[in-house]
C-alpha positions as CSV (number, residue, x, y, z in Angstrom):
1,X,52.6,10.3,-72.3
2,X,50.2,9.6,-69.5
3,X,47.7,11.3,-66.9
4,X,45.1,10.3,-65.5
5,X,43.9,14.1,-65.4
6,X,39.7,13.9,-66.4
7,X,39.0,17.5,-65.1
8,X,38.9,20.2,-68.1
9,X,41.6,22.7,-68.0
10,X,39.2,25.3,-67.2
11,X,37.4,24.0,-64.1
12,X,37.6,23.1,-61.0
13,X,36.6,19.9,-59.0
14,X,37.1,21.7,-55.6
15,X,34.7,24.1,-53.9
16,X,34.9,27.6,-55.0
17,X,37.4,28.1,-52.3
18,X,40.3,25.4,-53.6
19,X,43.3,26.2,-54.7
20,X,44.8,24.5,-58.3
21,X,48.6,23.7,-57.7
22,X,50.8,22.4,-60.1
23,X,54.1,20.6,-57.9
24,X,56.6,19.3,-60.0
25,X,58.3,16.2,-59.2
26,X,60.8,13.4,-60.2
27,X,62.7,10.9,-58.3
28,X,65.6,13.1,-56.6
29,X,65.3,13.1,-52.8
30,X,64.8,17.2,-53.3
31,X,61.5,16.5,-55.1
32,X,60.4,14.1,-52.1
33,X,60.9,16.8,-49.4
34,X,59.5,19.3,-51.7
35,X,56.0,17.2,-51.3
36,X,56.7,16.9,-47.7
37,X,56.6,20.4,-47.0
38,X,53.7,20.9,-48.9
39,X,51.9,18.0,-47.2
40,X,52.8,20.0,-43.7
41,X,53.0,23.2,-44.8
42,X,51.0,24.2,-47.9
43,X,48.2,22.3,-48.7
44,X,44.8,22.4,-47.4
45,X,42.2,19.6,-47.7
46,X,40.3,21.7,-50.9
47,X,43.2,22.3,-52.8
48,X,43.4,20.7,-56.0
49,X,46.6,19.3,-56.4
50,X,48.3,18.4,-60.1
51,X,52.1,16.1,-59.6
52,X,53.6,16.5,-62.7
53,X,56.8,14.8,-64.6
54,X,58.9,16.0,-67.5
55,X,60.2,13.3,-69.3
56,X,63.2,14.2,-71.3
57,X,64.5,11.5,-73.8
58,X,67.1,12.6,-76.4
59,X,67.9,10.1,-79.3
60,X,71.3,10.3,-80.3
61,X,72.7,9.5,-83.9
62,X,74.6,6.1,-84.4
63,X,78.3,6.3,-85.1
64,X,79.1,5.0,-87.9
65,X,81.3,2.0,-88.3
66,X,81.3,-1.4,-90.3
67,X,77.5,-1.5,-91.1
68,X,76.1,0.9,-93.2
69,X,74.2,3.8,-92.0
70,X,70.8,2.7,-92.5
71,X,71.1,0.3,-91.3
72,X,72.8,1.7,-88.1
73,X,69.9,4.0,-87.9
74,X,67.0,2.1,-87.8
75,X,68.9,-0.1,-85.1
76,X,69.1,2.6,-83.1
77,X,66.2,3.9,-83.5
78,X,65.0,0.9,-81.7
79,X,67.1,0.6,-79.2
80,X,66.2,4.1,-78.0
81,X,62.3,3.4,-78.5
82,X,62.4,1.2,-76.1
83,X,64.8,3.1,-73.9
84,X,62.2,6.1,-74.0
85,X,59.2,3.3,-73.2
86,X,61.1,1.7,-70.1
87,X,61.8,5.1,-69.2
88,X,58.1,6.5,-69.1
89,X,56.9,3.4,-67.6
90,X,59.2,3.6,-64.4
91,X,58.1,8.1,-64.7
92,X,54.9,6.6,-64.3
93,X,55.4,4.0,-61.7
94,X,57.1,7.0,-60.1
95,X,54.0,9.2,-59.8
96,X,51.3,6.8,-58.8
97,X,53.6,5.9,-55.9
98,X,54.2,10.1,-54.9
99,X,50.2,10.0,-54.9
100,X,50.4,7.1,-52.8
101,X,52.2,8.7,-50.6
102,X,49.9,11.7,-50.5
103,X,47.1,9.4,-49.4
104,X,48.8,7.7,-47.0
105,X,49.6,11.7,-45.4
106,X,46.0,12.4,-45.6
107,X,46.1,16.1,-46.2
108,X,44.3,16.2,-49.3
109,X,40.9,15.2,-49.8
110,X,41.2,13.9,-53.3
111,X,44.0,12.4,-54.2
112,X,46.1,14.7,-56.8
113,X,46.5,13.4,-60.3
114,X,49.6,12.8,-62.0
115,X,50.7,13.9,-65.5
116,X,53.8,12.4,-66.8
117,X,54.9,14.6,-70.0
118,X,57.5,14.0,-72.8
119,X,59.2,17.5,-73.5
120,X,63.0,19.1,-75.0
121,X,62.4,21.5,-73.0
122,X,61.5,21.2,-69.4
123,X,61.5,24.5,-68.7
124,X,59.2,25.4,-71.2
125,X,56.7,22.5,-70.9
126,X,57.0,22.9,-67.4
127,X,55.4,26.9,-67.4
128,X,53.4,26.0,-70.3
129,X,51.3,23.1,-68.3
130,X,50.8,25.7,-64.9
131,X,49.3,28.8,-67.6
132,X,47.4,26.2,-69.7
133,X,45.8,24.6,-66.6
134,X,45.0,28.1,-65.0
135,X,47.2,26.8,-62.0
136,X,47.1,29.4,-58.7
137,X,50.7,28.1,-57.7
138,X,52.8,26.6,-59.1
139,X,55.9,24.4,-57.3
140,X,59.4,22.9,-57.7
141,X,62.3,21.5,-56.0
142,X,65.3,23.4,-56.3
143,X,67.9,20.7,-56.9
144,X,70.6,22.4,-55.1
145,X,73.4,22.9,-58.1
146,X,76.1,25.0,-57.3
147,X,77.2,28.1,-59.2
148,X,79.3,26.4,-62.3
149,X,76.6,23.7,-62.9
150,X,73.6,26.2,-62.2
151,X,75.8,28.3,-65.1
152,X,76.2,25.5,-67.2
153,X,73.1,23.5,-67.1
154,X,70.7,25.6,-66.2
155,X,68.8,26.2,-63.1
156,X,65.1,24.9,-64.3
157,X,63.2,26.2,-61.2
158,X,65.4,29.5,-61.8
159,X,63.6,29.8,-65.6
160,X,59.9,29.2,-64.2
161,X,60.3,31.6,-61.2
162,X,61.3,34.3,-64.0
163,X,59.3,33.4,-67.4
164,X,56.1,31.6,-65.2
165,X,53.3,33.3,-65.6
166,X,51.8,31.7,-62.5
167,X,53.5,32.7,-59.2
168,X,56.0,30.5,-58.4
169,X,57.3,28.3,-55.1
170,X,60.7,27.5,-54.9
171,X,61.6,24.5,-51.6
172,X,65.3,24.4,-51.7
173,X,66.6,21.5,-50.2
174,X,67.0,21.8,-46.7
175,X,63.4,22.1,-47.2
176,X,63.3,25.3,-45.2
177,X,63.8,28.1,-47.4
178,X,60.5,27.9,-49.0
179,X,59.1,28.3,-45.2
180,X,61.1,31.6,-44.8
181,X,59.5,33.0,-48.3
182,X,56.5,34.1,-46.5
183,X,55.4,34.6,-42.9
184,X,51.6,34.0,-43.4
185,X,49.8,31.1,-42.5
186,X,49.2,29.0,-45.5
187,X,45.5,29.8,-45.3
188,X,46.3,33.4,-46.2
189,X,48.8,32.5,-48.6
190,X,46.9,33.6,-51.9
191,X,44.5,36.2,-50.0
192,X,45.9,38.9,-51.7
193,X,48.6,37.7,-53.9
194,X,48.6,39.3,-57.2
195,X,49.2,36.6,-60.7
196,X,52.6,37.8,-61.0
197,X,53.7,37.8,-57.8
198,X,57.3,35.9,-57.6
199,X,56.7,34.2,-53.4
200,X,60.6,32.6,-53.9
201,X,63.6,33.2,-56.0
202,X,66.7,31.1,-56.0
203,X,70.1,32.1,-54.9
């Protein structure tokens, strides 16, 4: 839908020494302490940092009634056009104010860019981006669903800790779990962390 990404997948803008993290956002108050802690916590001026938003937008079929059913269609085709357009503006509007924010922490050298995607599957879409973009880390909010909704809907940081193919970062939402996954300094964070190493898991 919209990034303002100009770096090739495959390289790096960063000294050799900087570390490619993918932290995936939206507009829960989890996601914002998420980037909190990695503002005090986990990032390091070098490190290249990618924000990125699923978008999910599913159109529904009209129900039929007194007009006919192409009619019905095409009107709600529409309507849920511009539904999906309002809805990617205000993802967008969302990002460039969470890279606002990271400027106005100062960790980061350059400010991260911001990728706002339009997926059915988060989950998938959400792994895909980290392995495509060779990520070193990749980072989510747990959004702290209990047992019958985590059963029922899906625990979407659960998926990418298990199917990721880049190790993966859980902050739960107390914001300090994440802190207990490992007791080295974040500059020795990666020193000898193998690809498939899983730092977090989720309850």
């Amino acid at each position: 839908v919209w990034s303002d990404l100009d770096v090739p997948k495959a390289s790096r803008y960063g000294s050799d020494s900087s570390r490619r993290i993918v932290l995936c956002v939206d507009s829960s108050e989890h996601s914002k302490l998420a980037l909190e802690w990695c503002n005090k916590k986990l990032f390091m001026p070098t490190d290249e940092v990618h924000l990125l938003h699923v978008f999910e937008f599913e159109p529904t079929l009209p129900i039929q009634g007194s007009m006919d059913i192409h009619t019905a269609t095409l009107e709600s085709l529409a309507s849920q056009n511009q539904l999906a357009w309002q809805g990617e503006q205000q993802a967008i509007k969302m990002m460039k104010a969470y890279q606002k924010k990271c400027k106005e922490i100062g960790t980061l050298k350059t400010k991260p860019s911001a990728t706002v995607m339009r997926g059915s599957s988060r989950n998938h879409d959400i792994c895909e981006y980290a392995e495509a973009h060779d990520a070193d880390l990749l980072v989510l909010a747990s959004r702290g669903l209990g047992a019958v909704k985590r059963f029922l809907l899906g625990s979407v940081s659960g998926y990418c800790v298990h199917n990721c193919k880049v190790p993966t970062l859980v902050v739960k939402e107390d914001g300090t779990a994440a802190q207990r996954a490992t007791t080295e300094t974040r500059s020795q964070l990666f020193a000898s962390m193998p690809k498939s190493t899983l730092i977090q898991d989720i309850e």
